[in-house]
TORLOKOL-495591 format. One record per residue: residue in three letters; x, y negated, z of N, C-alpha, C in turn. Coordinates in steps of 0.001 Angstrom, whole numbers, plus 524288, in hexadecimal, padded with zeros to 5 digits. Example, Ala and Ser with C-alpha at 12.3 -4.5 7.8 and 13.67 -1.06 7.14 Angstrom:
ALA833868163A81E788300C8119481E788339080CE481E78 SER83232808CA81BA8835668042481BE4832647FFE281EBE 
! end
This chain:
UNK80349804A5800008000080000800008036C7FB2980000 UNK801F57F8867FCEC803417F2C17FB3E804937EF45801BC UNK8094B7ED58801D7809607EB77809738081F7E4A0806C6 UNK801DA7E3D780A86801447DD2A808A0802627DA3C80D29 UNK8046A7D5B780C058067C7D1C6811027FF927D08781372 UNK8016E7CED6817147FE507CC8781A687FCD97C562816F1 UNK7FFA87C3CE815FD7FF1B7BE94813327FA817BFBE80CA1 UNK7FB557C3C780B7C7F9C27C622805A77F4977C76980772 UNK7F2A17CAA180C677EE077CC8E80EFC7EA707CA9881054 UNK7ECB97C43B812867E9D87C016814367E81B7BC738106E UNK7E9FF7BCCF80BFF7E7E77B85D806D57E3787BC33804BF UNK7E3F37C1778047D7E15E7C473802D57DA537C4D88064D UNK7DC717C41480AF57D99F7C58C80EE17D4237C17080F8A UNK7D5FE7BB7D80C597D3167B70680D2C7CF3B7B6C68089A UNK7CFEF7BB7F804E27CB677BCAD801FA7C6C27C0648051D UNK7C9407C184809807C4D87C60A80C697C14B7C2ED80F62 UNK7BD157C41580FBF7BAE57C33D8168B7BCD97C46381A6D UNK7BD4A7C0AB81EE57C0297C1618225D7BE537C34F825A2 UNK7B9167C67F825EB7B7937C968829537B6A27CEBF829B8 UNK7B8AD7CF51824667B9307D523823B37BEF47D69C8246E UNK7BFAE7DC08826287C1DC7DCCB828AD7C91F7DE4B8259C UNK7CE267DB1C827047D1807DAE08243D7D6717DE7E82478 UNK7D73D7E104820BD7DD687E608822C17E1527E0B481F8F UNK7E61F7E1B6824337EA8D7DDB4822307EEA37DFF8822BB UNK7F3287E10581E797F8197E18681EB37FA867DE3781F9D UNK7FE3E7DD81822CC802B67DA86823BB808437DC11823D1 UNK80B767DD4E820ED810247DFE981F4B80EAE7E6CE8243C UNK8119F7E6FA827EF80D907EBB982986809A47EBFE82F47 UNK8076B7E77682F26803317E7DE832ED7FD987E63082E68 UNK7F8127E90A830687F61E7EACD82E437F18E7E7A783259 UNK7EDE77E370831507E94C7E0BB833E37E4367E28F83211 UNK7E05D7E4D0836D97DB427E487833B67D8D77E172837EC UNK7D3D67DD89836037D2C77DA62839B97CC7D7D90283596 UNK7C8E47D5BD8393C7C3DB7D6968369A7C4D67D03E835D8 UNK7C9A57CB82836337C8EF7C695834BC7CCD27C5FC83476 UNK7CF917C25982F877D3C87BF118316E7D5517BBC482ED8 UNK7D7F27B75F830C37D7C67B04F82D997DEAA7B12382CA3 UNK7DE5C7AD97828F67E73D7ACCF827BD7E7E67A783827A1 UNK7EA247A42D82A867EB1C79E02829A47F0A279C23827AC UNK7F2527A073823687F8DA7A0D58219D7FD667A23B8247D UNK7FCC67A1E282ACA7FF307A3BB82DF88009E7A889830DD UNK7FAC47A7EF833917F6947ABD68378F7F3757AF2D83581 UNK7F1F27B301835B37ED257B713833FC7E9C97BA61839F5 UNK7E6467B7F3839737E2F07B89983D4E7DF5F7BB6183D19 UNK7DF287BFB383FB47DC897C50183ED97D7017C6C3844B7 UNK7D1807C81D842D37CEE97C787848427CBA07CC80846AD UNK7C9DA7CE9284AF97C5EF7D338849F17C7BF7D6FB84A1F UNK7C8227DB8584C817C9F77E0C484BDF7CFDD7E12C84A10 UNK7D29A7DEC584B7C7D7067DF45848567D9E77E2CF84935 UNK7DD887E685846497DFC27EAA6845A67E5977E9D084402 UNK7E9597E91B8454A7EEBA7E9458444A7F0D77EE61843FC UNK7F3507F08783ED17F7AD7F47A83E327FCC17F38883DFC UNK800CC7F41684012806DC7F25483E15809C47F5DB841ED UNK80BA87F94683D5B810537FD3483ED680BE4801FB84358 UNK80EE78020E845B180AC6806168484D807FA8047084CC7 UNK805E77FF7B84C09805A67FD07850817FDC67FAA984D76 UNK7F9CF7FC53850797F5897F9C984FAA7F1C67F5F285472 UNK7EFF17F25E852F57EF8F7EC68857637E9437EB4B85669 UNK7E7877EBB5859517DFD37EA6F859587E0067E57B85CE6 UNK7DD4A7E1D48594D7DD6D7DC2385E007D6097DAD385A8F UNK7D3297D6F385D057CFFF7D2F285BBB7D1037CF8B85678 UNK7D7C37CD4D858CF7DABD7C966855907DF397CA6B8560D UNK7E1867C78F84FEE7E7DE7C96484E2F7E6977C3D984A4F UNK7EE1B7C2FF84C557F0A47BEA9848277F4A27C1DA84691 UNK7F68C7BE46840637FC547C12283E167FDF47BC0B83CBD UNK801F97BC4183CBF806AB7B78883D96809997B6698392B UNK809AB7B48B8376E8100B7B439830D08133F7B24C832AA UNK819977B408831BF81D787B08C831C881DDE7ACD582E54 UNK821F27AA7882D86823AF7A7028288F8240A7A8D98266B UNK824557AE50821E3822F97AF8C81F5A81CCA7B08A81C56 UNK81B897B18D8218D814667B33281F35813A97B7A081FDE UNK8182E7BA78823F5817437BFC082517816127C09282A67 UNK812917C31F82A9480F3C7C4E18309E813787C68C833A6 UNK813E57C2B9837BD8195C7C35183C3C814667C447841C8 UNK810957C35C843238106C7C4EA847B68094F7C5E28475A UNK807647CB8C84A52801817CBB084AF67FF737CAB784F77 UNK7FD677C895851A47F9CC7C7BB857317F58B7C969857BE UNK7F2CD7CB8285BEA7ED9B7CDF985C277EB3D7CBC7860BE UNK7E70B7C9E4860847E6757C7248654A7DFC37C9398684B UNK7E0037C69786B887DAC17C71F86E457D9027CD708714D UNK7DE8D7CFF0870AF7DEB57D4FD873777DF3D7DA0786E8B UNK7E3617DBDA8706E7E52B7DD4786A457E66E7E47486E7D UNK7E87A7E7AE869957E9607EC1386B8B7EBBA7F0C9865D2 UNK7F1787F02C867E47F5917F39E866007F5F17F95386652 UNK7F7897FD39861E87FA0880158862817FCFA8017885F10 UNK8019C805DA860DB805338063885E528061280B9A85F17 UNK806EF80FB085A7B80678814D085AEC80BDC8160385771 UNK81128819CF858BD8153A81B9B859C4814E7821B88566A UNK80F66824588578080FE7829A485687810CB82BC685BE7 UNK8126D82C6185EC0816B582EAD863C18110382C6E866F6 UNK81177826B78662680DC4822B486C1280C1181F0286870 UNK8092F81CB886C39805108193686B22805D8813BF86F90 UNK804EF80F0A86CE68076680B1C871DF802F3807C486F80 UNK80021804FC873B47FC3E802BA873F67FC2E7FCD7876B2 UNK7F9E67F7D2874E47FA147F4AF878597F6357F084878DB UNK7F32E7EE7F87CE57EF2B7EA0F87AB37F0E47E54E87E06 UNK7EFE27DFA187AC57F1F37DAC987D4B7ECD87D81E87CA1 UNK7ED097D31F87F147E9977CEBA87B317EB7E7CD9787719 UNK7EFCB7CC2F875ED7F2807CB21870847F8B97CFCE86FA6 UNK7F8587D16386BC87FC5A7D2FF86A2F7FD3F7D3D8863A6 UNK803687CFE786549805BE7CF0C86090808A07D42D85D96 UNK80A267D376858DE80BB07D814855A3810D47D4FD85272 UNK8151B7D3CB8544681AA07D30F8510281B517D54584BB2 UNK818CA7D3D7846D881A1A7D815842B781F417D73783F17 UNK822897D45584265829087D3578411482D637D79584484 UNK82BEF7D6CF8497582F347D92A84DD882C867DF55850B2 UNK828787DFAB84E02823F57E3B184FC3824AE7E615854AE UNK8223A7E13A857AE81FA97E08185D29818C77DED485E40 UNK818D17E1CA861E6812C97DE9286519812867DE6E869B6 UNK810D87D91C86AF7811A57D6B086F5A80AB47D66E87108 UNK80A0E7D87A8752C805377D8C1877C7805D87D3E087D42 UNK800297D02E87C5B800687CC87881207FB997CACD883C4 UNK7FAE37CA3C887BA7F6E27C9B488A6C7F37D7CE5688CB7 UNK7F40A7D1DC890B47F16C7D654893A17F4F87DBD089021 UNK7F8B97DB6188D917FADA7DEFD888517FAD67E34C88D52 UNK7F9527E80088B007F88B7EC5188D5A7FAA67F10D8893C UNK7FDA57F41388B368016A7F80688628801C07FD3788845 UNK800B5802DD885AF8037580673885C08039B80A8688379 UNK8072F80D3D883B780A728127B882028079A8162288154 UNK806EA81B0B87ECB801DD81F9287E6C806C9822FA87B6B UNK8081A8276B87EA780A1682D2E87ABE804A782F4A87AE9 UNK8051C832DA8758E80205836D6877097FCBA834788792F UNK7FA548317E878F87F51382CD787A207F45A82D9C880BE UNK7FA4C82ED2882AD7F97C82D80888507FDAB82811888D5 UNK7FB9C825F888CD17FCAD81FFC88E75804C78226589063 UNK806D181F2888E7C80D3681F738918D80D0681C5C89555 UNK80DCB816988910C80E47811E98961980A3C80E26894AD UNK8092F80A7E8997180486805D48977C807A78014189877 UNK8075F7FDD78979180A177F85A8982D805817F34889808 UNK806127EFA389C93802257EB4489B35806097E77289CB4 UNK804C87E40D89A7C8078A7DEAE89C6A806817D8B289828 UNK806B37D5CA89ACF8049D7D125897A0806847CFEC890E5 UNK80AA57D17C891B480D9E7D3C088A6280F867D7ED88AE7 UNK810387DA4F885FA813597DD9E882A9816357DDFD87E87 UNK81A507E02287D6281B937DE1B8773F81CEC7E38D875FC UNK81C997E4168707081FC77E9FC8705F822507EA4886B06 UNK827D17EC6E86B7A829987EC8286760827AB7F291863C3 UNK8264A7F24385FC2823CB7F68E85CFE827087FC5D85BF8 UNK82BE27F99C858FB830D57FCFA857C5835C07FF8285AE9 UNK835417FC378613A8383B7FDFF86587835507FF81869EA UNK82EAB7FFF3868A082B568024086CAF82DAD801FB872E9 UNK82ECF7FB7E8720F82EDB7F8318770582C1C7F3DF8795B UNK829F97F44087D34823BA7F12C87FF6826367EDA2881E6 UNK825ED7E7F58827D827C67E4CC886DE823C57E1F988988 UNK822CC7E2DB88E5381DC47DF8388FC281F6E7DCBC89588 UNK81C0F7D72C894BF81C847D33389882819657D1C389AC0 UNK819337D0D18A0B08162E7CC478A5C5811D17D1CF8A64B UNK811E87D2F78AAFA80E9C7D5508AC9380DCF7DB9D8AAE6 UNK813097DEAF8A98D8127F7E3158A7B8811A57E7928AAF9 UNK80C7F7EC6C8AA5180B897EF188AC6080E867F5268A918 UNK8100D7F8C78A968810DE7FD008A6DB8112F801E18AACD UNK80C14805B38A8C680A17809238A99880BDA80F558A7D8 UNK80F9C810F68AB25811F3815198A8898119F8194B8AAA1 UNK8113581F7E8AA19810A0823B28AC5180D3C8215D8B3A5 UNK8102A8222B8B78780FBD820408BCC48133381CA18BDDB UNK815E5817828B9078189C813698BC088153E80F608B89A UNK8149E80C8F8BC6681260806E08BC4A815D4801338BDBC UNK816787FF498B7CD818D77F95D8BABC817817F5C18B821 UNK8183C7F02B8BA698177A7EC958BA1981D307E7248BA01 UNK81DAD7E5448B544821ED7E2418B438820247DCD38B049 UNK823DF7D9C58B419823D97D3C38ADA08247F7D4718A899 UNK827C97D9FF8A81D82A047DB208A32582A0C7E1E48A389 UNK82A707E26189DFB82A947E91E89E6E82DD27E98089880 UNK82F287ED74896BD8323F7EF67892F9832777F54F890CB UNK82F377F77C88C8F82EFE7FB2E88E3382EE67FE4E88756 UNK833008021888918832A78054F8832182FFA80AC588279 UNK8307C808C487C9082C3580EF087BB782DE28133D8787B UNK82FBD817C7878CB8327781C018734282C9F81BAB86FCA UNK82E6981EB486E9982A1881EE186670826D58228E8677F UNK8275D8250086B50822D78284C86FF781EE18275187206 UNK821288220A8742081D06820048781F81E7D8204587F1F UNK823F4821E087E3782447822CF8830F8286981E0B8847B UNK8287881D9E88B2182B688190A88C7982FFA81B0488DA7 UNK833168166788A6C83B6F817C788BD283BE0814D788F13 UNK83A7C80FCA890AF83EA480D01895848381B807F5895ED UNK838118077789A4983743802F289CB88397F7FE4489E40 UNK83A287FA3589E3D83CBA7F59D8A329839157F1968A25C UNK837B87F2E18A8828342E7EDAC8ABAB837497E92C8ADBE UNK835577E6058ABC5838707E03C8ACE4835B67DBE88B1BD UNK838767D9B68B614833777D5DA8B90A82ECA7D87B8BCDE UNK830887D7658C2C682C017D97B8C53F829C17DF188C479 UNK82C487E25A8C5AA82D587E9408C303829AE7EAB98C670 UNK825997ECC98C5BF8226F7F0F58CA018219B7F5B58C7D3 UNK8240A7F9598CB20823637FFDA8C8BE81EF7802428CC27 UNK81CAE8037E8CAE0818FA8081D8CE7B8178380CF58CC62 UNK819F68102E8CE8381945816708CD7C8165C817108D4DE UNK8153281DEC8D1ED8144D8200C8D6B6817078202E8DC8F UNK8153381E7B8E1A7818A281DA68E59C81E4B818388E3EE UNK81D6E816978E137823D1812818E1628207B80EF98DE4E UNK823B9809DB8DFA68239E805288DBF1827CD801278DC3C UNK829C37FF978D80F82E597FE1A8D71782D6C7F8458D472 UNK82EEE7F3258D84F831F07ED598D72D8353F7EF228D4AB UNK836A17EA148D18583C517E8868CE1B83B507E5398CB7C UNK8404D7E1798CA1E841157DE138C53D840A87E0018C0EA UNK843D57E5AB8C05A843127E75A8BBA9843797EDBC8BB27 UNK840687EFD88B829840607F4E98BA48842C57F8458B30F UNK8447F7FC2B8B352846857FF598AEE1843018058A8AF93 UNK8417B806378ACAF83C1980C398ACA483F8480F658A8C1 UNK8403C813FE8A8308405C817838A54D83C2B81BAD8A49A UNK8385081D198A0FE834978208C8A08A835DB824148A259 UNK83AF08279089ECD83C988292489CEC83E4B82D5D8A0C2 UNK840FD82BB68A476844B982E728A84B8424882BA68AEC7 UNK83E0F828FB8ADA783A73826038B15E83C9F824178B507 UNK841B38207C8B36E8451881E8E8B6B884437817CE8B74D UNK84238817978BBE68432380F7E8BDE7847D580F248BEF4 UNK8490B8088A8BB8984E6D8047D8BF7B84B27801CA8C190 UNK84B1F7FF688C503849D77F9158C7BA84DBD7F6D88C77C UNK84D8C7F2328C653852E47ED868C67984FB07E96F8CA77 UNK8531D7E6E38CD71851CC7E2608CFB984BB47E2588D34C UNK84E517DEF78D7F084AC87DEFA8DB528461A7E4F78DC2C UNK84A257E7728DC60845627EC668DB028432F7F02D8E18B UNK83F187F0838E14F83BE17F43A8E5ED838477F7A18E4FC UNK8391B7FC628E693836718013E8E51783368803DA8EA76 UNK82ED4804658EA4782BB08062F8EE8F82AAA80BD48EE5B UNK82CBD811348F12782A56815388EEAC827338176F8F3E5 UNK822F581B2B8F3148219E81CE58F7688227B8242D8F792 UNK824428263F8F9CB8282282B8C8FA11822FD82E5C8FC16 UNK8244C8347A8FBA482109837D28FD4481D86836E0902B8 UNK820C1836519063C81CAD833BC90BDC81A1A8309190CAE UNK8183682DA090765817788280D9094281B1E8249290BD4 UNK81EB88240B90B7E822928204890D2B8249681BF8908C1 UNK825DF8185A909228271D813AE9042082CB1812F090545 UNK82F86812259017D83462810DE901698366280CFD8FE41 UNK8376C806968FF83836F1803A38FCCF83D84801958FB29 UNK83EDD8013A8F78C8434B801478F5AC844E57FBE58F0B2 UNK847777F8038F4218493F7F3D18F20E84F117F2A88EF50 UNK8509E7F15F8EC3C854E17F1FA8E9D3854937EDB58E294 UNK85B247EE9B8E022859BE7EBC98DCC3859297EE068D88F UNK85B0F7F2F58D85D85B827F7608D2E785A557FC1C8D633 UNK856E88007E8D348855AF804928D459851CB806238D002 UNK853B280C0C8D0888542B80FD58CBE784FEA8129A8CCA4 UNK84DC0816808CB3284B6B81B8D8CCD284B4481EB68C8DD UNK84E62823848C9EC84F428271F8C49084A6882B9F8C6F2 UNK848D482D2C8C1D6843B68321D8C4C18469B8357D8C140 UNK8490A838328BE0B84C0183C8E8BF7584EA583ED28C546 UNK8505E83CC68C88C853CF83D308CDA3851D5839268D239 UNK84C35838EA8D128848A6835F68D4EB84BE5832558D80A UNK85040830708D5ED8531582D408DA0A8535E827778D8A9 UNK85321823F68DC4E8525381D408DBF78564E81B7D8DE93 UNK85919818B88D9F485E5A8179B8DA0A85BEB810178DD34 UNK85E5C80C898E21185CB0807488E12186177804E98E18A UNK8650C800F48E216869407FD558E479866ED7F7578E212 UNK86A477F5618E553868EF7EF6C8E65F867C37EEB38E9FE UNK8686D7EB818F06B8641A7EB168F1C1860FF7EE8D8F59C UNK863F37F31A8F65285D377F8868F65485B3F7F7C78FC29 UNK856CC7F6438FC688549C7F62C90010851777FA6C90051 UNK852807FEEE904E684D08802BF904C7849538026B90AC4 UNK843BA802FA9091F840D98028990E1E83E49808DD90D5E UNK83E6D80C5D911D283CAB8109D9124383DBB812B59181E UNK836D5812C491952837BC814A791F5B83A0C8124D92518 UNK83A3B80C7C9248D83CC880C19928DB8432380B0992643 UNK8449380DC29222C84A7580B7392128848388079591D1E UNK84D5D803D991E6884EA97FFDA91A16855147FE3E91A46 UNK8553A801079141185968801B7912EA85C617FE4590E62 UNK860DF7FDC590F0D8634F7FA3390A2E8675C7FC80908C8 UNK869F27F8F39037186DF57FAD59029B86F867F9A08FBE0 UNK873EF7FB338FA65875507F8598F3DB8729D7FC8A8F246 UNK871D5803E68F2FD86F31805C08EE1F86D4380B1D8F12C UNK869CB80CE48EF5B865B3811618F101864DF814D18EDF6 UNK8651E81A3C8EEC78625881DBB8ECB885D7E820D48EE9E UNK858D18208F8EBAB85531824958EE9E85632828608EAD4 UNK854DB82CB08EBD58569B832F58EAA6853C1836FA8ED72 UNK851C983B0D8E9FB84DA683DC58EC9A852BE8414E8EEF7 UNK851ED8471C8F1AE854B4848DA8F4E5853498506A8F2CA UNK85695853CF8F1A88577C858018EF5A8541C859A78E9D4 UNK851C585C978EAD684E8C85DC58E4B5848DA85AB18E505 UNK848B4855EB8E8DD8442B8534E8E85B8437B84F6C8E470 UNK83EA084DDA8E2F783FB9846C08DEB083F118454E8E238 UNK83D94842FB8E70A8398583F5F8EA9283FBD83D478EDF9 UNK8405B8390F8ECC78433E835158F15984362837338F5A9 UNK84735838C58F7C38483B8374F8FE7284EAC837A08FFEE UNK8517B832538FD828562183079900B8855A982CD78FDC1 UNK858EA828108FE678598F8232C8FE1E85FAA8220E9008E UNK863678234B8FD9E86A01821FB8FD3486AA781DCA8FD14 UNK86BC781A028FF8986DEF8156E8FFE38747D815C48FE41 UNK87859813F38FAE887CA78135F8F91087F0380E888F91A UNK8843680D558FD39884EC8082A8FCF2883248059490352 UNK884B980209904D0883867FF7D909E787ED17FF2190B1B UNK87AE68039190D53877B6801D690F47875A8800A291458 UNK8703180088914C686D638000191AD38678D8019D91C78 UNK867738029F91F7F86242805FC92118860578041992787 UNK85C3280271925F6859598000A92AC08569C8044892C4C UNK855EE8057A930AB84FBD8086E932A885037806AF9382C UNK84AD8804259396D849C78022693DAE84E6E7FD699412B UNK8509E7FE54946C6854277FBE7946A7859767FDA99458A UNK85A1D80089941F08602E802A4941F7861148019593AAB UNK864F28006093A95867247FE00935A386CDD7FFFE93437 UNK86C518042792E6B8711A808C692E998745F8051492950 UNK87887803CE929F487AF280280923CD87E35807C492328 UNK880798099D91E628854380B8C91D838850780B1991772 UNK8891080F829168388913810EA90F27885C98132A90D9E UNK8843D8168190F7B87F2881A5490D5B87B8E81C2B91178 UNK876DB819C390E598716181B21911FC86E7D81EE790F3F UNK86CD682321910DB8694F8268490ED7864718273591185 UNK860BA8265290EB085B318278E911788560382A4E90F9F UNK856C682F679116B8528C833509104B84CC48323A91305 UNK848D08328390ED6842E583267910098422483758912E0 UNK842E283C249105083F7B83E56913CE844E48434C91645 UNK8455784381919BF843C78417591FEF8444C83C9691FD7 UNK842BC838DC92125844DC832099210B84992832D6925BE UNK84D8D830D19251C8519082E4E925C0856C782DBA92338 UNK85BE9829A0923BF85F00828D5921048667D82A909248A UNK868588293B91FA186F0D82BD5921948708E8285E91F46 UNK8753882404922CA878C782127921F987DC8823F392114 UNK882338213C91CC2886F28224D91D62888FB81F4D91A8D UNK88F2D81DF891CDC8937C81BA691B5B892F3815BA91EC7 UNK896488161A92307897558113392537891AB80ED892640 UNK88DDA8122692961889E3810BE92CA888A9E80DE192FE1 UNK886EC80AFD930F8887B880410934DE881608060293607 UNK880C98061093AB187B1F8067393DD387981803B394204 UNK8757E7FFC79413B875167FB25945ED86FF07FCC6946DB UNK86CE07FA5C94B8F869937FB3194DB9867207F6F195038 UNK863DE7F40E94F75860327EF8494FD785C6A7EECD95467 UNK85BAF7ECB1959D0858E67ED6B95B01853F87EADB95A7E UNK84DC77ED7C95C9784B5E7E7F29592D848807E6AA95F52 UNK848277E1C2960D5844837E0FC964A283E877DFA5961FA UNK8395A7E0369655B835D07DEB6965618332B7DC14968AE UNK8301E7D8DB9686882EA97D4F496BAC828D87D55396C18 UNK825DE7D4E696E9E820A97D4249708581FC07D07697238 UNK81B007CF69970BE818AA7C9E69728D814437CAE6975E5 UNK8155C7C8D597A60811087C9AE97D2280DEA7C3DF97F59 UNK808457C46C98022806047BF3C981DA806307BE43986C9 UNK8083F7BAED9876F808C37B80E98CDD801BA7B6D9990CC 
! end
């Protein structure tokens, strides 16, 4: 078939009624729409409108198309609440905004206002993403979304200013990074940070900066853990933190430059907490420094060593009584 410009379609097009309903080529995006006006610039499209381009199809109310200085359609807009798919073979990626634009130079779309997006293998959901924008690059099946991002994945839930997130030709997720105000929430834990690093893959968190992780352990007990970097590898269930490490658990509060929690023989489940490096351990009035603090959950208590220093605080209390 004969490929007609978009400029050739529209001279053609002003012999039609404009209310019947119009198929438009545009080098390779493909418009059907039940109206549309051209003022030499702009082409303004209303009613049912239908966008094809590349493997990517767009249902809005309303759509504009844009010319460069040439007279060639550089950008599509869909407005008044629009709604994307994009199908791979492998997956299916889906997205609805109030407006979303279509780059047909750089082949991107940028979703804005309530933009809501996600992932489908196999027509089951992977990941969901909401946040006030989106953009996505088509050909590196990479999402970037800003202010207010929610993403909904297996059992982790977070919330960031910024998110970053790639996709294989599958549909499945290679890497995450949450940017700004990091909230993780999985089952039992939730994880602060400036900035957090996800791996699907090997289901491994970094936290960078200002980072605090809340988990709650088999007994019901919470163990709150402050620091500036910390890891958590789930192959070897172990959570690497330094910076900083402040731990609260039980009555201890402990510090120190770096920590390991580590489950204990053929278990996954946490119970020691290695302190490496100068630390200190409060419980009640007695206050332990040395080189290495170790502290096992279950039985709860801990073992100092290397150049232990042990002071002892007394505390008075006072009563008030009425005269």
């Amino acid at each position: 078939m004969k490929k007609i410009t978009l400029k050739k379609i529209l001279f053609a097009a002003a012999i039609v009624c404009c209310f019947i309903p119009v198929l438009v080529y545009a080098e390779n995006i493909n418009i059907q729409a039940d109206k549309q006006t051209f003022d030499g610039k702009k082409t303004v499209f209303e009613g049912n409108v239908n966008a094809d381009y590349v493997d990517v199809k767009v249902k809005s109310p309303k759509m504009t198309v844009e010319n460069d200085a040439n007279g060639k359609p550089e950008r599509a807009t869909f407005l008044n609440g629009a709604h994307a798919v994009k199908n791979s073979g492998y997956s299916q990626s889906e997205v609805k905004a109030d407006i979303i634009s279509l780059s047909l130079i750089k082949n991107r779309i940028k979703a804005e206002g309530n933009s809501e997006s996600a992932v489908f293998k196999n027509k089951e959901q992977v990941v969901h993403i909401k946040a006030d924008s989106q953009e996505f690059d088509i050909k590196k099946n990479i999402i970037i979304a800003t202010d207010n991002v929610n993403i909904d994945y297996k059992d982790l839930k977070t919330n960031s200013q910024k998110a970053r997130i790639s996709v294989d030709d599958k549909g499945a997720l290679k890497k995450v990074e949450l940017l700004g105000n990091v909230t993780i929430n999985q089952p039992k834990s939730v994880v602060h940070a400036s900035e957090v690093l996800y791996n699907p893959i090997t289901n491994e968190i970094v936290a960078y900066g200002n980072t605090n992780s809340k988990s709650t352990l088999e007994d019901g007990s919470l163990v709150d853990i402050q620091s500036d970097f910390q890891q958590y590898d789930n192959a070897t269930k172990t959570l690497i933190t330094s910076g900083h490490v402040k731990i609260n658990y039980k009555g201890y509060i402990a510090t120190g430059p770096k920590a390991t929690f580590i489950p204990e023989g053929n278990s996954d489940k946490p119970n020691k907490i290695v302190f490496i490096g100068r630390a200190k351990i409060v419980e009640g009035e007695r206050l332990v420094e040395a080189d290495r603090i170790q502290i096992t959950i279950n039985p709860k208590n801990f073992k100092a060593e290397g150049n232990v220093k042990t002071r002892f605080s007394q505390v008075q209390s006072y009563k008030n009584t009425k005269k």
